[in-house]
N, C-alpha and C positions, 0 to 999 in steps of 0.2 A: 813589495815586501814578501817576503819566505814565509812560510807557514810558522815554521820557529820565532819568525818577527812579531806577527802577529801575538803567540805566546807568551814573547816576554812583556809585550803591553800589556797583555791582563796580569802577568804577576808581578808587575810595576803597580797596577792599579789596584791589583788585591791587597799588595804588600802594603802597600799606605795606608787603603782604607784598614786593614787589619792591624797596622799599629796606630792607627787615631781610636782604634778601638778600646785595646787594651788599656790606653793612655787612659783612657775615660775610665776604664773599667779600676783601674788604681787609683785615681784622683780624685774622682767626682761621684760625689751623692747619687744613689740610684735613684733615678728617675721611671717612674711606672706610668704605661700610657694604654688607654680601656683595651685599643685594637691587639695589640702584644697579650693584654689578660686573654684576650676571646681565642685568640690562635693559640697559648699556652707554645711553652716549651717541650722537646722530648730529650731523648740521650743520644741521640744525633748532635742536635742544637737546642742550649741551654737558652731558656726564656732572659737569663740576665746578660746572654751574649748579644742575643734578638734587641733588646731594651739597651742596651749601649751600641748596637749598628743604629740604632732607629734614630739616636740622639746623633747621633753620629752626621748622618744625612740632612740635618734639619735645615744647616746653610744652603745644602745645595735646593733645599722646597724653597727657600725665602728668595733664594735670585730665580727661579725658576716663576715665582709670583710675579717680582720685583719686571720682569721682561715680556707680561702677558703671557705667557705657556699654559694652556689651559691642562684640566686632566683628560678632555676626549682628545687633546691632542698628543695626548702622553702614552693614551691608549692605542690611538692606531698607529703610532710609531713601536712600539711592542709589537703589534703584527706585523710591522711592515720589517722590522727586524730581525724577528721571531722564525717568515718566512725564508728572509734570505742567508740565516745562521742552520735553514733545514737545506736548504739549495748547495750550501757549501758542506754540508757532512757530506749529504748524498755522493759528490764526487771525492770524497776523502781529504777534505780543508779541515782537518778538525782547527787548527789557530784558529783560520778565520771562524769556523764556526764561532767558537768559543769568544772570541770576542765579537759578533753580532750579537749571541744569546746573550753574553752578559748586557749590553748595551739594550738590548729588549728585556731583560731580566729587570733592569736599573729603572727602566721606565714605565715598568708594570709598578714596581715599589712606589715609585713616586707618584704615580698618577693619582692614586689614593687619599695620598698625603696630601697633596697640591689642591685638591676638590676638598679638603677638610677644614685644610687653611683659608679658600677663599669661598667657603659655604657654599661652596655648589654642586656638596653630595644629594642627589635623586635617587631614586628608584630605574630610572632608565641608564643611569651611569651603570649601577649593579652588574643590571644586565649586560651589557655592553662588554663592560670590564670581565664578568666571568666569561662571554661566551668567548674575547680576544684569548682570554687564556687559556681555555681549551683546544684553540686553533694554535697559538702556537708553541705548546708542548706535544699537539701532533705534529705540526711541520721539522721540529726538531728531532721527536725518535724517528717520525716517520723519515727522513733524509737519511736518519741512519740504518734502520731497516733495510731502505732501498741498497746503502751500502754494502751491507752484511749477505742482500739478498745469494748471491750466490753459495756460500757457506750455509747449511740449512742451521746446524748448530746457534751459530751467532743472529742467524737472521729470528729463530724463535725465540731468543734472549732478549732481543728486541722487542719483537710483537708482545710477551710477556710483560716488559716496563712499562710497553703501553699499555696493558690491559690493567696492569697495577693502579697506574696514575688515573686511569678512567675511571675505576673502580671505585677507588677514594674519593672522588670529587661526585662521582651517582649516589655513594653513602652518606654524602655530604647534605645532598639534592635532596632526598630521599627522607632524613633527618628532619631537614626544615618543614617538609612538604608534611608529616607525620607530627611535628609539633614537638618532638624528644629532642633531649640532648644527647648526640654519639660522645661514645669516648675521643680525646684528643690523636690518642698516637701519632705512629712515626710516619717518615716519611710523607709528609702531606708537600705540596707544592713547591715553598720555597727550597726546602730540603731536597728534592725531587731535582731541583734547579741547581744546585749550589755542586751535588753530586756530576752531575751532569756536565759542566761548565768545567770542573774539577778534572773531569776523566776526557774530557777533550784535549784541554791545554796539557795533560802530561802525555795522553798520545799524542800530540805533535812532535815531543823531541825522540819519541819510540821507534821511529820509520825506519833509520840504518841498523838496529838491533835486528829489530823484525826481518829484514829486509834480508838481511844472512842469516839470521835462525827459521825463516821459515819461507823466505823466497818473494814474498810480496807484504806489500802493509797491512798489518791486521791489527791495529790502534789497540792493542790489550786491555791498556789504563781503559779506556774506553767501555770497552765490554765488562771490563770487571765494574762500573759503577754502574753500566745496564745492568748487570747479575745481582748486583746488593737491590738496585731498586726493583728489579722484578719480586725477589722473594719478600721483601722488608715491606713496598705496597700491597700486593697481593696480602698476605699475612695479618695487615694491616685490618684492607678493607674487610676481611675474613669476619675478624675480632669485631670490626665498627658495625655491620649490618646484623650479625648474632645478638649482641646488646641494643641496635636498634629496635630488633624483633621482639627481644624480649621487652624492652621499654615500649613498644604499642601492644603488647598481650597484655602485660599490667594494667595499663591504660583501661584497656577494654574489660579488663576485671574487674576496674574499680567501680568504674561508669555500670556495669551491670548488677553490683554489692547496692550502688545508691538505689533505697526504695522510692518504689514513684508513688506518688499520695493519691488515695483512693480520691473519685470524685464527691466533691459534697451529697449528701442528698435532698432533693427539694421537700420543702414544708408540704 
């Protein structure tokens, strides 16, 4: 299949899941669920669009149960996809990327879900689940990094989204570790994801433009959604560890204000 084939699969796939969406979102009762409250909404993506995608997929948790699919097996299919959607930018697949990462994108979603449904959320899953996920949003810029490498421009456009995405997720790390709540903002992972997938599948039909405007492929769509994520994570995590800091200064003001009670004295 051509790279453009590849393409039109994910927007076969998005276009459906995107009108089962909106369907839901005209017809049906809002439905609110704890995980959707803790991740909140931004002006990217609206928490009531999150909250009818999540409704959205719930058939696909129940045959997913319904067939034994466990979540660690949900999980390392996300890496195992994750990596080969960074193997295919690196040579310039944006399709195929684009539809690996979504396909690993789909199954990071679910994994969660599926472990929720059949009570077999842990503490070792956590782990697991975040550490997949950082591996494969580095195999993903990082394939296109490798791409860009020649162009120094594009290739620090890159390194930049990664430093973004990294950043947000160490604020994240950093937050729980400290005991505060960071502010929500943008750009946090799904969004991160959604952009990405987005700027792939439309550099796929970019090649013959490119290709007589500037001699060889240079996937635009592409770098323009590296460019919005580098500045919009960066920015982000900017905002998140400032209110961090200032939420453990607080912290440590309060606990200093508390008097400590003299010791009794003996009779």
């Amino acid at each position: 299949m051509s790279d453009r084939g590849y393409a039109w699969v994910i927007l076969a796939w998005i276009g459906s899941i995107l009108a089962m969406v909106v369907v839901r979102l005209l017809t049906s009762q809002r439905v609110r669920y704890e995980r959707i409250d803790k991740i909140g909404g931004s002006f990217l993506l609206s928490q009531r669009v999150m909250e009818a995608g999540y409704s959205t997929i719930q058939p696909m948790v129940r045959a997913m149960v319904a067939v034994g699919v466990t979540a660690d097996m949900l999980t390392w299919g996300s890496l195992l996809f994750g990596a080969g959607a960074g193997l295919a930018l690196a040579s310039g697949a944006f399709g195929l990327g684009a539809l690996l990462g979504t396909i690993s994108m789909t199954a990071d979603a679910l994994d969660g879900m599926v472990a929720r449904a059949t009570a077999t959320t842990c503490d070792s899953g956590e782990v697991l689940d975040a550490a997949v996920d950082r591996y494969t949003e580095f195999f993903y810029i990082g394939g296109l990094a490798f791409y860009y490498r020649p162009d120094p421009r594009a290739y620090g456009v890159a390194m930049f989204a990664l430093l973004g995405a990294l950043m947000i997720s160490y604020s994240s790390a950093k937050a729980e570790a400290m005991a505060v709540t960071p502010p929500k903002g943008a750009m946090r992972r799904h969004e991160r994801a959604a952009y990405l997938v987005c700027g792939a599948v439309a550099a796929a039909f970019t090649g013959p433009w490119e290709q007589a405007r500037f001699g060889h492929r240079v996937g635009v769509p592409m770098l323009v959604a590296l460019g919005v994520i580098a500045v919009v994570a960066n920015l982000t995590a900017i905002r998140r560890l400032t209110a961090i800091a200032k939420a453990v200064g607080e912290k440590e003001s309060a606990a200093r204000a508390v008097p400590v009670p003299a010791p009794a004295e003996r009779p």
